[in-house]
ROFI-65868 format. One record per residue (C-alpha): z, y, x; chain; residue in three letters. Coordinates in pm, whole numbers. Layout:
REM ROFI-65868
<node w="Z" v="Y" u="X" chain="A" resn="ALA"/>
...
REM end
This chain:
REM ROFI-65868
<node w="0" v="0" u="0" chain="A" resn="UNK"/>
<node w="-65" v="345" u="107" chain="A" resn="UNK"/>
<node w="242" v="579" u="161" chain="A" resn="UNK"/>
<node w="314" v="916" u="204" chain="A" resn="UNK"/>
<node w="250" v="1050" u="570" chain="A" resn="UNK"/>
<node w="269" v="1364" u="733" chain="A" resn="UNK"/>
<node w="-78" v="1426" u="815" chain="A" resn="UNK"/>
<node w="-199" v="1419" u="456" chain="A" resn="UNK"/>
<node w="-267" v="1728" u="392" chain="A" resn="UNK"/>
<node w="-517" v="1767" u="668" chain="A" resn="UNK"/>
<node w="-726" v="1454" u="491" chain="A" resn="UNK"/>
<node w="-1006" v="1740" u="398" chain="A" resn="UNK"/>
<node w="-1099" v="1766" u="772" chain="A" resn="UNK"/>
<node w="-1121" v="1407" u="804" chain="A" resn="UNK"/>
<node w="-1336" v="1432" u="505" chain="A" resn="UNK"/>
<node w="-1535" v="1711" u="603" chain="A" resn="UNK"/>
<node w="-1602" v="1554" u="974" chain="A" resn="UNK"/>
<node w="-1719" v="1202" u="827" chain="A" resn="UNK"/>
<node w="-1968" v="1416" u="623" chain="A" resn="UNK"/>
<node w="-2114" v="1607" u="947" chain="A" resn="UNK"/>
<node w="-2099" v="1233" u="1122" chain="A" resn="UNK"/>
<node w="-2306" v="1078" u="816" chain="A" resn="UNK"/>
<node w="-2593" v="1374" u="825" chain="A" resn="UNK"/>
<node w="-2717" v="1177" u="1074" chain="A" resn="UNK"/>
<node w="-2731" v="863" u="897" chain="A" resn="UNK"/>
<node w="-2957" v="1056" u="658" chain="A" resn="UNK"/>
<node w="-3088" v="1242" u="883" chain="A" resn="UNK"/>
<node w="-3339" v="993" u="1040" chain="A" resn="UNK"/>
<node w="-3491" v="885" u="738" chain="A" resn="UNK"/>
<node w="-3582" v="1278" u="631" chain="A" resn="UNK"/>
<node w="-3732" v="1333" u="984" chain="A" resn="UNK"/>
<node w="-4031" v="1017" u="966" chain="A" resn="UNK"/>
<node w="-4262" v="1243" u="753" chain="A" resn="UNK"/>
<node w="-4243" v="1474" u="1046" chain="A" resn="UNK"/>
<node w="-4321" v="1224" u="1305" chain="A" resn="UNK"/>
<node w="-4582" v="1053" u="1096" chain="A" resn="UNK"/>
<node w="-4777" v="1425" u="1084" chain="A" resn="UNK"/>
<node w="-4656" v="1556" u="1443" chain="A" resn="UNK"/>
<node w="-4675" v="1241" u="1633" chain="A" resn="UNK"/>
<node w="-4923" v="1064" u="1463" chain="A" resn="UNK"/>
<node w="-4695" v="730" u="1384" chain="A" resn="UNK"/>
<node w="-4769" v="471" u="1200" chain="A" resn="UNK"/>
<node w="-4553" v="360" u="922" chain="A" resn="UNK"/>
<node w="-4485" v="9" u="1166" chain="A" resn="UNK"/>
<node w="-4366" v="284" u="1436" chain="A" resn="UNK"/>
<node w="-4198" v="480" u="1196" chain="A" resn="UNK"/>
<node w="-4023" v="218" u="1017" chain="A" resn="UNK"/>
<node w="-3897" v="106" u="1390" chain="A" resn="UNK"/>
<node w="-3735" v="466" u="1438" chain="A" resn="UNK"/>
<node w="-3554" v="405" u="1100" chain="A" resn="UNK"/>
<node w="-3447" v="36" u="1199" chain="A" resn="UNK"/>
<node w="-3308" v="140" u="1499" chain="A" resn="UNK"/>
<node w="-3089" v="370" u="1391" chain="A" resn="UNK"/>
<node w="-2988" v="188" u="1105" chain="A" resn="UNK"/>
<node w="-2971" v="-153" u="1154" chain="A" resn="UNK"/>
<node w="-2821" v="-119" u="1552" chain="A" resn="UNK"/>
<node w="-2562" v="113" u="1417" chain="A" resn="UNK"/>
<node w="-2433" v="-137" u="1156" chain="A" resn="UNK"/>
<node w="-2406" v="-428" u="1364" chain="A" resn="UNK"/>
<node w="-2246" v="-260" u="1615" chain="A" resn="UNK"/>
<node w="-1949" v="-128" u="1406" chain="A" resn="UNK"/>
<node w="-1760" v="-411" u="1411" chain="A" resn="UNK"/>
<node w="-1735" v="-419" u="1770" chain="A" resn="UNK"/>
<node w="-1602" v="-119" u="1758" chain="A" resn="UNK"/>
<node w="-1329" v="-222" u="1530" chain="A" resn="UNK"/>
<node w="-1266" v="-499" u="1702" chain="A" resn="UNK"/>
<node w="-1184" v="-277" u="2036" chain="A" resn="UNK"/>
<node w="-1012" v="-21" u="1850" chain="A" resn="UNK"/>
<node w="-798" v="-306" u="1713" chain="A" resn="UNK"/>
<node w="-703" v="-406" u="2081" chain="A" resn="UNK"/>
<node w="-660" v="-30" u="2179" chain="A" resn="UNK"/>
<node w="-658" v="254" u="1932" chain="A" resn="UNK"/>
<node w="-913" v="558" u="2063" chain="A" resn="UNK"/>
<node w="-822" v="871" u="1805" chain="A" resn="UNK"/>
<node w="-1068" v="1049" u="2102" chain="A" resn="UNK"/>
<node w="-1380" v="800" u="1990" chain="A" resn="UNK"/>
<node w="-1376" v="1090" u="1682" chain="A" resn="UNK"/>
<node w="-1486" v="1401" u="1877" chain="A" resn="UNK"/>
<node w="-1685" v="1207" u="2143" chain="A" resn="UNK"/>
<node w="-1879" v="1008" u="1836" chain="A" resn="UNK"/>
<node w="-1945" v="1269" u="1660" chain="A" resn="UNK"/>
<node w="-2127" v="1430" u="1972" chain="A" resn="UNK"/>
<node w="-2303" v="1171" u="2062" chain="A" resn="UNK"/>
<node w="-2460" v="1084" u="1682" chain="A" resn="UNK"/>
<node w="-2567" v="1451" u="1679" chain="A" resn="UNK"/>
<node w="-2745" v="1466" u="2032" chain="A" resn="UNK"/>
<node w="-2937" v="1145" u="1964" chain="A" resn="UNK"/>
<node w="-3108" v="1315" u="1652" chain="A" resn="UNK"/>
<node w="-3124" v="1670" u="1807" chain="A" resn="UNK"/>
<node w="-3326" v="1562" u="2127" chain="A" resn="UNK"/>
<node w="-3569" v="1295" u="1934" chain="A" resn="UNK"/>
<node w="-3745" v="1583" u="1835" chain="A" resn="UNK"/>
<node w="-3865" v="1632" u="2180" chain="A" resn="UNK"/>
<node w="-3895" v="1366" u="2331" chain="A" resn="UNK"/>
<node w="-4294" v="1292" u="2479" chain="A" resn="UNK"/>
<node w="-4320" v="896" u="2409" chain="A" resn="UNK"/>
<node w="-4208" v="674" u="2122" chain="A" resn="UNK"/>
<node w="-3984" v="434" u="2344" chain="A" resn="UNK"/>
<node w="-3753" v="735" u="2413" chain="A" resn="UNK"/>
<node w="-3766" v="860" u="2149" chain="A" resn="UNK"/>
<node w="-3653" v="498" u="1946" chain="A" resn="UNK"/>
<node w="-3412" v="509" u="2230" chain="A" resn="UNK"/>
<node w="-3244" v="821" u="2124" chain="A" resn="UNK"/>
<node w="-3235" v="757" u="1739" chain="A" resn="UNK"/>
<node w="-3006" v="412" u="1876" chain="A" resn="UNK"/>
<node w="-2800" v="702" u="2101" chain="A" resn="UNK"/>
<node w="-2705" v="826" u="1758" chain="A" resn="UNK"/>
<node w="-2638" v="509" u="1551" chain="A" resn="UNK"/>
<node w="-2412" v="409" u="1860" chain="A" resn="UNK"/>
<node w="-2235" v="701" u="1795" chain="A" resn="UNK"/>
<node w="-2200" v="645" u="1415" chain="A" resn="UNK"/>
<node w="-2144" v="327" u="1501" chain="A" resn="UNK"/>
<node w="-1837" v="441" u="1706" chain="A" resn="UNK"/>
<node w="-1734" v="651" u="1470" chain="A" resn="UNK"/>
<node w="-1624" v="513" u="1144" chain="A" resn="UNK"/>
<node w="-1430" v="219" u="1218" chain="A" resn="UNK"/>
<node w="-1125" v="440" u="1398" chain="A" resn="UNK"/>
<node w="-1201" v="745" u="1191" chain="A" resn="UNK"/>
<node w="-1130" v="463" u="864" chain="A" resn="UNK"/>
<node w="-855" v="382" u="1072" chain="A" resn="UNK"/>
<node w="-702" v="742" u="1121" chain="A" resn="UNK"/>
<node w="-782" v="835" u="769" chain="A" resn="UNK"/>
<node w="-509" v="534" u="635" chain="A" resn="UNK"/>
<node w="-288" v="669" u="848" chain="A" resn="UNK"/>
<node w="-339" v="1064" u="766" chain="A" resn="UNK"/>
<node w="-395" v="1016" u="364" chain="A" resn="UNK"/>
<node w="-89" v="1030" u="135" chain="A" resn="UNK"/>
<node w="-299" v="845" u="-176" chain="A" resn="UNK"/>
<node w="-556" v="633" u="-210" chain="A" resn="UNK"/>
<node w="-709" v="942" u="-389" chain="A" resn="UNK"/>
<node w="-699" v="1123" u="-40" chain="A" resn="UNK"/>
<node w="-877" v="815" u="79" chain="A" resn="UNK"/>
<node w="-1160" v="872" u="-175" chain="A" resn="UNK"/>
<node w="-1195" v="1208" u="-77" chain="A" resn="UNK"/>
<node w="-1253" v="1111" u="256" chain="A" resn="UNK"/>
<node w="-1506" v="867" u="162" chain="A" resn="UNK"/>
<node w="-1728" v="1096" u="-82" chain="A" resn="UNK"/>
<node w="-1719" v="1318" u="256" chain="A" resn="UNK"/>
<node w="-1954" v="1062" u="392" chain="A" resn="UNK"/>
<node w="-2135" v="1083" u="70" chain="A" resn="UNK"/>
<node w="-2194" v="1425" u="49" chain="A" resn="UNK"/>
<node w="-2315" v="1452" u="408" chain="A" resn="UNK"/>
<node w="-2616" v="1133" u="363" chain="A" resn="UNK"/>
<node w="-2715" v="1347" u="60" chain="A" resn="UNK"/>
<node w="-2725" v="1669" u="241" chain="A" resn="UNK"/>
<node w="-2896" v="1534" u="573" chain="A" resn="UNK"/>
<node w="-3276" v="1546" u="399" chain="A" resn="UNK"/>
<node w="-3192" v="1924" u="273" chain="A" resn="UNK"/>
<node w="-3099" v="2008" u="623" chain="A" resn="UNK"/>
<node w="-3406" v="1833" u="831" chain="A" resn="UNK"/>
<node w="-3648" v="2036" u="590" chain="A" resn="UNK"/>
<node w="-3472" v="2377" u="603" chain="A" resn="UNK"/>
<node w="-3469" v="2310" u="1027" chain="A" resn="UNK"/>
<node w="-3802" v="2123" u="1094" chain="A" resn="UNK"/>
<node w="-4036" v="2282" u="835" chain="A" resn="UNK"/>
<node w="-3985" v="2617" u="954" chain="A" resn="UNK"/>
<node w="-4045" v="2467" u="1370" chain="A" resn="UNK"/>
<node w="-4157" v="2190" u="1332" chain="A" resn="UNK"/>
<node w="-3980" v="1908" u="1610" chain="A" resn="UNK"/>
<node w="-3925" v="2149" u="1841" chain="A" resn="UNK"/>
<node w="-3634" v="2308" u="1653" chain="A" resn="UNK"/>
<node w="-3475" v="1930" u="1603" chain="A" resn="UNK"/>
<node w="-3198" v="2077" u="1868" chain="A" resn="UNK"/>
<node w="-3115" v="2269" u="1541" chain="A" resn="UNK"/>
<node w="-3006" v="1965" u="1392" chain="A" resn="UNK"/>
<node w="-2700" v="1982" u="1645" chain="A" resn="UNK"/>
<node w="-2483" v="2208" u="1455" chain="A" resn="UNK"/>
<node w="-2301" v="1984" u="1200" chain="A" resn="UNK"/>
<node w="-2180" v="1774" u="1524" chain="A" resn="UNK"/>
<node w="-2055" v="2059" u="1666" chain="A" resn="UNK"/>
<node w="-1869" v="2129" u="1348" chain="A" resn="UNK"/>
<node w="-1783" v="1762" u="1304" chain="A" resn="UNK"/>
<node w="-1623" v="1751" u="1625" chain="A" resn="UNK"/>
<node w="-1372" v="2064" u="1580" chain="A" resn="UNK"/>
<node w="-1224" v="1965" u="1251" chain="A" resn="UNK"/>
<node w="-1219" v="1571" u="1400" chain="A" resn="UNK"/>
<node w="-992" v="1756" u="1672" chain="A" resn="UNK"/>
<node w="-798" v="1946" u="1465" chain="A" resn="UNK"/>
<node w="-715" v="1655" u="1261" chain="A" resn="UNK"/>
<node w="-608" v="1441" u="1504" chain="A" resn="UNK"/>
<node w="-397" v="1750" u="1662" chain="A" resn="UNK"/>
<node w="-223" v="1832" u="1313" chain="A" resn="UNK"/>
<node w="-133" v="1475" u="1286" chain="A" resn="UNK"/>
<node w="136" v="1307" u="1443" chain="A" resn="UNK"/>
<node w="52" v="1061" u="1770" chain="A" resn="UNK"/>
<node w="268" v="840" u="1562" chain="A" resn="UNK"/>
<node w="12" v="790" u="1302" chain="A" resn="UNK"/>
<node w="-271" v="833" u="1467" chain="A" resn="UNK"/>
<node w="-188" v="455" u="1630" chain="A" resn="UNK"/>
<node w="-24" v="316" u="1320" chain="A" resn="UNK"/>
<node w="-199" v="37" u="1227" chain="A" resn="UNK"/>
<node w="-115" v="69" u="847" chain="A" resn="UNK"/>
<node w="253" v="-48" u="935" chain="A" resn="UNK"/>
<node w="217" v="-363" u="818" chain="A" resn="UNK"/>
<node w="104" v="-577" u="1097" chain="A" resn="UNK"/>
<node w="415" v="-642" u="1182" chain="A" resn="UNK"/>
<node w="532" v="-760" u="813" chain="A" resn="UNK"/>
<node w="244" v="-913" u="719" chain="A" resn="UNK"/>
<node w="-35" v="-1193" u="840" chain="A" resn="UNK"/>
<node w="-392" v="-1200" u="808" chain="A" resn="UNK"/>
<node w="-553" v="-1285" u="464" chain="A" resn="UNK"/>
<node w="-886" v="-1426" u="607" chain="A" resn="UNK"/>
<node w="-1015" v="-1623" u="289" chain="A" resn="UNK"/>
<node w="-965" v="-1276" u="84" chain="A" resn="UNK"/>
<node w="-1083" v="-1077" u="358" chain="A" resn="UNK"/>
<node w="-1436" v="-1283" u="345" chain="A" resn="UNK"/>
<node w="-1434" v="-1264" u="-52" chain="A" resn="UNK"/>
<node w="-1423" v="-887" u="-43" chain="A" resn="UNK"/>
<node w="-1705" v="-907" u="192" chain="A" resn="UNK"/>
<node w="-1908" v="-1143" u="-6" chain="A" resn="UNK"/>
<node w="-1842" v="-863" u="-335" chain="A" resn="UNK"/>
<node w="-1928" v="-598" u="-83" chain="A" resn="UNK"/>
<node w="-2274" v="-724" u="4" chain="A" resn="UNK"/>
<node w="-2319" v="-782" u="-341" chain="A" resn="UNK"/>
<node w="-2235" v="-444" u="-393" chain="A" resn="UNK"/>
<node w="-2477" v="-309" u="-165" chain="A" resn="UNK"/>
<node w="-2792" v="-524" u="-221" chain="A" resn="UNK"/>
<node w="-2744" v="-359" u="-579" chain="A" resn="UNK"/>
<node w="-2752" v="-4" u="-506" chain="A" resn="UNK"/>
<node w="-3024" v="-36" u="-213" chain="A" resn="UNK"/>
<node w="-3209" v="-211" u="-505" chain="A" resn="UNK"/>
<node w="-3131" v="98" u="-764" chain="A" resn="UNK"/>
<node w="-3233" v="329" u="-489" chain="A" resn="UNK"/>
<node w="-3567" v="159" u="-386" chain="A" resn="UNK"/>
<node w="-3749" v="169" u="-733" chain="A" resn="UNK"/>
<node w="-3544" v="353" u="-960" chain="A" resn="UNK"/>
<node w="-3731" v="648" u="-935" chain="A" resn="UNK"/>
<node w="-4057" v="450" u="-1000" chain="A" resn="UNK"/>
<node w="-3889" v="277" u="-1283" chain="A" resn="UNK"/>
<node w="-3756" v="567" u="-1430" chain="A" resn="UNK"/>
<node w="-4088" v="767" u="-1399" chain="A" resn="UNK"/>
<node w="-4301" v="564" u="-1594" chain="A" resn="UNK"/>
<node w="-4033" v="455" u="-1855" chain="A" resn="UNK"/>
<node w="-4028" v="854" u="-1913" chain="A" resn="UNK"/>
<node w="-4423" v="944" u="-1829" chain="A" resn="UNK"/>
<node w="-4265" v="1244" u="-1653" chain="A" resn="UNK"/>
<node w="-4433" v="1155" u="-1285" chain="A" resn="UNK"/>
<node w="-4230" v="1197" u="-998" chain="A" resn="UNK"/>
<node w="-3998" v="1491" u="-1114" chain="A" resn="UNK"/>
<node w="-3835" v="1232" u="-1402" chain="A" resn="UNK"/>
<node w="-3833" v="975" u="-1084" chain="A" resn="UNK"/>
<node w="-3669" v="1226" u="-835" chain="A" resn="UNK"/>
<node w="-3425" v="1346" u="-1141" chain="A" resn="UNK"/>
<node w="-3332" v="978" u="-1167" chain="A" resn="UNK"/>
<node w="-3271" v="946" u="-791" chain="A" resn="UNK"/>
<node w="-3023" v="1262" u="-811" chain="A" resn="UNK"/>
<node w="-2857" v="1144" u="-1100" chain="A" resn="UNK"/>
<node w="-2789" v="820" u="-873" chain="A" resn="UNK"/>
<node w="-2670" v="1013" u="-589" chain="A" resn="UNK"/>
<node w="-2489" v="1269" u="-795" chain="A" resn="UNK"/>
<node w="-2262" v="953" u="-1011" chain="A" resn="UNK"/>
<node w="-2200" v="825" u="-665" chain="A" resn="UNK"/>
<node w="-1974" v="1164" u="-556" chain="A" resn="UNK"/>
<node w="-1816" v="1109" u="-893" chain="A" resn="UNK"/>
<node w="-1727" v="761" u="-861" chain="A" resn="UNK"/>
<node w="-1630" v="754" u="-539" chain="A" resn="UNK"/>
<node w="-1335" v="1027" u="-642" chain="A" resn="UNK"/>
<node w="-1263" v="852" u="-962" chain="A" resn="UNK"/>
<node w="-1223" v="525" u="-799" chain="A" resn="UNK"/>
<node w="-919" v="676" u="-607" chain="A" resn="UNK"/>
<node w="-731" v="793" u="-944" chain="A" resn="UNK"/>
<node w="-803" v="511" u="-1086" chain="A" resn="UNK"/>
<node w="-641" v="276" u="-833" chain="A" resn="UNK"/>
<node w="-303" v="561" u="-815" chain="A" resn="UNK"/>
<node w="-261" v="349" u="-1206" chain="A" resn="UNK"/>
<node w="-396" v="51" u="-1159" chain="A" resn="UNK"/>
<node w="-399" v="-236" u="-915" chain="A" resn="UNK"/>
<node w="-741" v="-197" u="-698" chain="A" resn="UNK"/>
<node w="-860" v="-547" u="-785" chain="A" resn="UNK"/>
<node w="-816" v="-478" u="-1119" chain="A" resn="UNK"/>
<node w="-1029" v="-145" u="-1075" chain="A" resn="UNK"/>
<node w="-1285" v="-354" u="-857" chain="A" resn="UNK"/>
<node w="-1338" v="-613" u="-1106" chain="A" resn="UNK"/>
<node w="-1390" v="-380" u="-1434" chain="A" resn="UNK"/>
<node w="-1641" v="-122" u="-1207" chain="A" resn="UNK"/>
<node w="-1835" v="-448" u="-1162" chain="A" resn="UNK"/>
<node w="-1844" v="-561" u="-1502" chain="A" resn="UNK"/>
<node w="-1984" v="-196" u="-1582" chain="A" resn="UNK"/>
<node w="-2210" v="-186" u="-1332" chain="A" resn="UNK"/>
<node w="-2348" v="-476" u="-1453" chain="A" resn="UNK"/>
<node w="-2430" v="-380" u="-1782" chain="A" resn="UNK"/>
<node w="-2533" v="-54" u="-1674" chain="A" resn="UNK"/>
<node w="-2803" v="-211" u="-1449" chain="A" resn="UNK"/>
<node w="-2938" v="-434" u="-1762" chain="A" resn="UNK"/>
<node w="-2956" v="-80" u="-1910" chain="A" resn="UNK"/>
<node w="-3115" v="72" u="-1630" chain="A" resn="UNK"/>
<node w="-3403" v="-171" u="-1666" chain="A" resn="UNK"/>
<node w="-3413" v="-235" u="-2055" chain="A" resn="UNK"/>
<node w="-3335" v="129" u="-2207" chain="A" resn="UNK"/>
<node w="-3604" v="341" u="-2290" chain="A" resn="UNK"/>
<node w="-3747" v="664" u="-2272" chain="A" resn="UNK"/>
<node w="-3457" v="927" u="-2126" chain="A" resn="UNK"/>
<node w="-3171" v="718" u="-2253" chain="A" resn="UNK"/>
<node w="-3236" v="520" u="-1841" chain="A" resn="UNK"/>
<node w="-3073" v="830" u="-1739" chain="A" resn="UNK"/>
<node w="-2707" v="701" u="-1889" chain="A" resn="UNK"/>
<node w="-2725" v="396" u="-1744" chain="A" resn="UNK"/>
<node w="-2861" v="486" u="-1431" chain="A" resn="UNK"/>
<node w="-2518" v="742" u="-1392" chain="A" resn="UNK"/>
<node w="-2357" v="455" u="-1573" chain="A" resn="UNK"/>
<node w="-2437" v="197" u="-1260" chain="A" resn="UNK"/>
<node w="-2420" v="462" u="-1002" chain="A" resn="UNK"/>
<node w="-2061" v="524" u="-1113" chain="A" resn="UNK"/>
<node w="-1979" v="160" u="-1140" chain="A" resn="UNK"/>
<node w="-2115" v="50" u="-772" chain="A" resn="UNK"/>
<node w="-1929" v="376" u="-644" chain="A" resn="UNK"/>
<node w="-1583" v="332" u="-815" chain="A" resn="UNK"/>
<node w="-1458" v="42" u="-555" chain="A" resn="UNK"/>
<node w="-1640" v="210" u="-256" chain="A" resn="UNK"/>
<node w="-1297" v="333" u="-57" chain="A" resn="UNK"/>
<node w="-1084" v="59" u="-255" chain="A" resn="UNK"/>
<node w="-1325" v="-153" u="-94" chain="A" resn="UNK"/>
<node w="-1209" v="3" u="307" chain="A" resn="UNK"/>
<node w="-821" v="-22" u="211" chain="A" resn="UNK"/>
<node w="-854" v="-372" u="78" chain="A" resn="UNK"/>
<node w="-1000" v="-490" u="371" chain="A" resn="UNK"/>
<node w="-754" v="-317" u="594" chain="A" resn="UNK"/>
<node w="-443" v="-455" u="397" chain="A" resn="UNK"/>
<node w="-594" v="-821" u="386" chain="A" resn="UNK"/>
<node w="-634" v="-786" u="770" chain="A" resn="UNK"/>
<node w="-313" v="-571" u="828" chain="A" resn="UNK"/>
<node w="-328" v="-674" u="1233" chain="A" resn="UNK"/>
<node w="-697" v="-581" u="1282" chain="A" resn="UNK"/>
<node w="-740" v="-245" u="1065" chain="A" resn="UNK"/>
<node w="-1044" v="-156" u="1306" chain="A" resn="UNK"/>
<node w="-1206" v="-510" u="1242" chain="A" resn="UNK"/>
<node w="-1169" v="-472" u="880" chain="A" resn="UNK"/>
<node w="-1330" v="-137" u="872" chain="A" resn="UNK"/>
<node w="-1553" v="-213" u="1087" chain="A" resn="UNK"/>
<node w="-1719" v="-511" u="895" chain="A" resn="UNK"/>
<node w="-1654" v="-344" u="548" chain="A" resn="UNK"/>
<node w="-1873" v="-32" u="643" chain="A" resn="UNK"/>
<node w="-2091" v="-161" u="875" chain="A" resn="UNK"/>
<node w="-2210" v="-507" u="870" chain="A" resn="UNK"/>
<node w="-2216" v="-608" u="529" chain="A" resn="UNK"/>
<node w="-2393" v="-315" u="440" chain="A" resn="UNK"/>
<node w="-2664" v="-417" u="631" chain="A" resn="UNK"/>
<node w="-2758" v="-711" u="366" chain="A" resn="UNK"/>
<node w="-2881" v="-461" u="150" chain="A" resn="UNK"/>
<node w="-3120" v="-337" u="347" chain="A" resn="UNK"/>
<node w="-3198" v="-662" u="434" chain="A" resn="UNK"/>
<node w="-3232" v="-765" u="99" chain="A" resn="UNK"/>
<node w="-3473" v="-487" u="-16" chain="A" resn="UNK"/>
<node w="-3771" v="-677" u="107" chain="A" resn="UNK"/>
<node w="-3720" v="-967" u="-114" chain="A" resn="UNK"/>
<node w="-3615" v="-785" u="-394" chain="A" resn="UNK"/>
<node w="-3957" v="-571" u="-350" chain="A" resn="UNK"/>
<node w="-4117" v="-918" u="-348" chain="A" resn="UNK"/>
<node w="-3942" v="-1048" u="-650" chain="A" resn="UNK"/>
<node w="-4071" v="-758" u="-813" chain="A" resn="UNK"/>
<node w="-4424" v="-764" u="-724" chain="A" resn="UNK"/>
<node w="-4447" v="-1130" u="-865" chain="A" resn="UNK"/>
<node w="-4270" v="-1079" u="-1191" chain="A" resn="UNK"/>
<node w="-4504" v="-976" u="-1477" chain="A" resn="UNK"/>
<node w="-4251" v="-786" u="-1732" chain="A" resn="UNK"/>
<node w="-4228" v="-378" u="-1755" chain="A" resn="UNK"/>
<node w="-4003" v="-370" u="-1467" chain="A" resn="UNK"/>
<node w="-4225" v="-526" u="-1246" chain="A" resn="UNK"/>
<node w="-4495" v="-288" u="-1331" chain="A" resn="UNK"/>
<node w="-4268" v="-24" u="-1243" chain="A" resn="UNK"/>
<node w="-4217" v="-184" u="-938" chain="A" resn="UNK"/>
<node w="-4579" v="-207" u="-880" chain="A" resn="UNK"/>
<node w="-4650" v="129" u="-915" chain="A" resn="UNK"/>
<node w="-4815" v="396" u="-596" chain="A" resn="UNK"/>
<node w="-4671" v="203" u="-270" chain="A" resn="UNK"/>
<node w="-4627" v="600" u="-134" chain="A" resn="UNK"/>
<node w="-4342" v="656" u="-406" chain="A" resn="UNK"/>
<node w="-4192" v="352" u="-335" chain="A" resn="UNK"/>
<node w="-4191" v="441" u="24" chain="A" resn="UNK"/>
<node w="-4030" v="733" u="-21" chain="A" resn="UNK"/>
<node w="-3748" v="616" u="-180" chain="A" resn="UNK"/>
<node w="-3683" v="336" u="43" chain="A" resn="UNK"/>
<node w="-3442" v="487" u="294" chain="A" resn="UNK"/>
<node w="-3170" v="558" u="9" chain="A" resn="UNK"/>
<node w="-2789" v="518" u="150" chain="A" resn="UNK"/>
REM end
């Protein structure tokens, strides 16, 4: 259980630091138009730039947790942060495609780095498992944000202004500092205080996981073809299909804060199981509704795969109570992954299925593509 500790009030920094730490997640994705037109890549080459940030940084989180677990490093928050933001900021001018790859893994090392001991320091600092919601829709907000920002920066100057892009670490690393200065050394290596009391829950460890990759090949489904769903069950083009995509994005943020409330009343299992029972029948909406009324459902699922997303981080830390970094590590990183893994054969499923959806599915591959990088 989460108790009060002195360093909860300063949460919002934590919160506001995973957000400039997670623009870079985003951030990749929004910048493969440009290197399509600039560079002249291919969408093999540019797919690679996208895979290396994303699929390197989540397999490399757990390591991180596990040697955070061994030694806690409150400094990997400042120095990550850095080094996620560099890695973007210099792709932009690099001369070959191998360095620049090789910078886009630079920064999903350092996000890598980053989130299982900032998880880890965030239990410690928040008061609530509200606070740790808050500190999780940080993370949110800054994904979302990340295209926004690469199109204010690299419209205007094109790659050559990427160094731009640097600004949010900079950011990100003085409120990760004054965090970890406002909060006590004593927290800041807790491990949850209850290593000690407790032992590892391994078979309930690797059932959350299992419901987290669940979890996640869901909304990396939603995100793929909603839009394209939603756009022809509407006939409003791509505007009804982008609406649909905010609307997904937007329920997120609101589940992701709700899900803390809720779990301040209710046991978080409890919470997990009844968002998934929702979500559930919000997706059959999502893909049997018609006309306008998709938009319900699709808030309806967003809401539902969002409500267990920080329960999700302090479940996993208090069924491994002796290996907090592990647990965060694995939680946000790896099993993540599956979704994106998954998104090919879902694609796939939907190309050889003949009902409405499928035709959705089937529609312009350029729509779909542009949809395919959702968080």
């Amino acid at each position: 259980m989460l108790r009060q500790r002195p360093g909860s009030r300063n949460i919002w920094q934590l919160s506001v630091s995973h957000g400039c730490v997670d623009v870079y997640q985003g951030a990749v994705a929004a910048l493969v138009p440009f290197f399509i037109t600039e560079r002249g890549y291919g969408y093999a080459a540019a797919a690679g730039v996208v895979l290396a940030a994303s699929l390197l940084s989540s397999l490399v989180q757990p390591v991180f947790g596990v040697i955070t677990d061994r030694r806690p490093l409150p400094w990997l928050l400042p120095a990550s942060t850095l080094t996620a933001g560099a890695g973007v900021a210099l792709s932009g001018l690099m001369p070959t495609y191998p360095l620049t790859v090789g910078l886009i893994a630079v920064s999903g090392v350092g996000v890598a780095a980053y989130h299982p001991e900032s998880a880890r320091v965030a239990r410690a600092a928040a008061g609530s498992h509200t606070s740790m919601a808050w500190f999780s829709l940080g993370g949110n907000l800054g994904f979302i944000a990340a295209p926004v920002l690469v199109l204010a920066v690299v419209q205007v100057g094109g790659l050559a202004w990427t160094p731009l892009l640097m600004i949010p670490a900079l950011a990100g690393t003085v409120l990760a500092w004054a965090a970890l200065r406002a909060t006590p050394r004593s927290a800041q290596i807790d491990r949850s205080g209850t290593a000690a009391q407790s032992r590892d829950d391994w078979p309930s460890f690797l059932r959350l996981s299992l419901a987290v990759m669940c979890r996640s090949i869901v909304f990396v489904g939603l995100s793929t073809f909603v839009a394209v769903h939603v756009a022809d069950q509407v006939d409003g083009g791509t505007v009804s299909g982008t609406t649909a995509l905010w609307v997904l994005y937007v329920g997120g943020g609101i589940g992701t804060v709700l899900g803390g409330r809720l779990a301040t009343r209710w046991d978080r299992v409890t919470v997990v199981r009844w968002s998934a029972l929702v979500t559930v029948l919000a997706v059959a909406g999502v893909v049997l509704a018609p006309g306008p009324v998709a938009y319900v459902f699709v808030a309806s699922a967003s809401v539902g795969l969002y409500v267990p997303f920080s329960l999700f981080v302090t479940l996993a830390q208090d069924y491994l109570p002796s290996r907090v970094g592990t647990a965060s590590g694995v939680t946000l990183g790896l099993t993540i992954t599956v979704g994106g893994l998954a998104s090919p054969a879902i694609g796939a499923l939907a190309d050889n299925t003949a009902d409405r959806t499928a035709a959705a599915c089937r529609g312009p591959r350029a729509r779909v593509a542009g949809h395919a990088s959702a968080p």
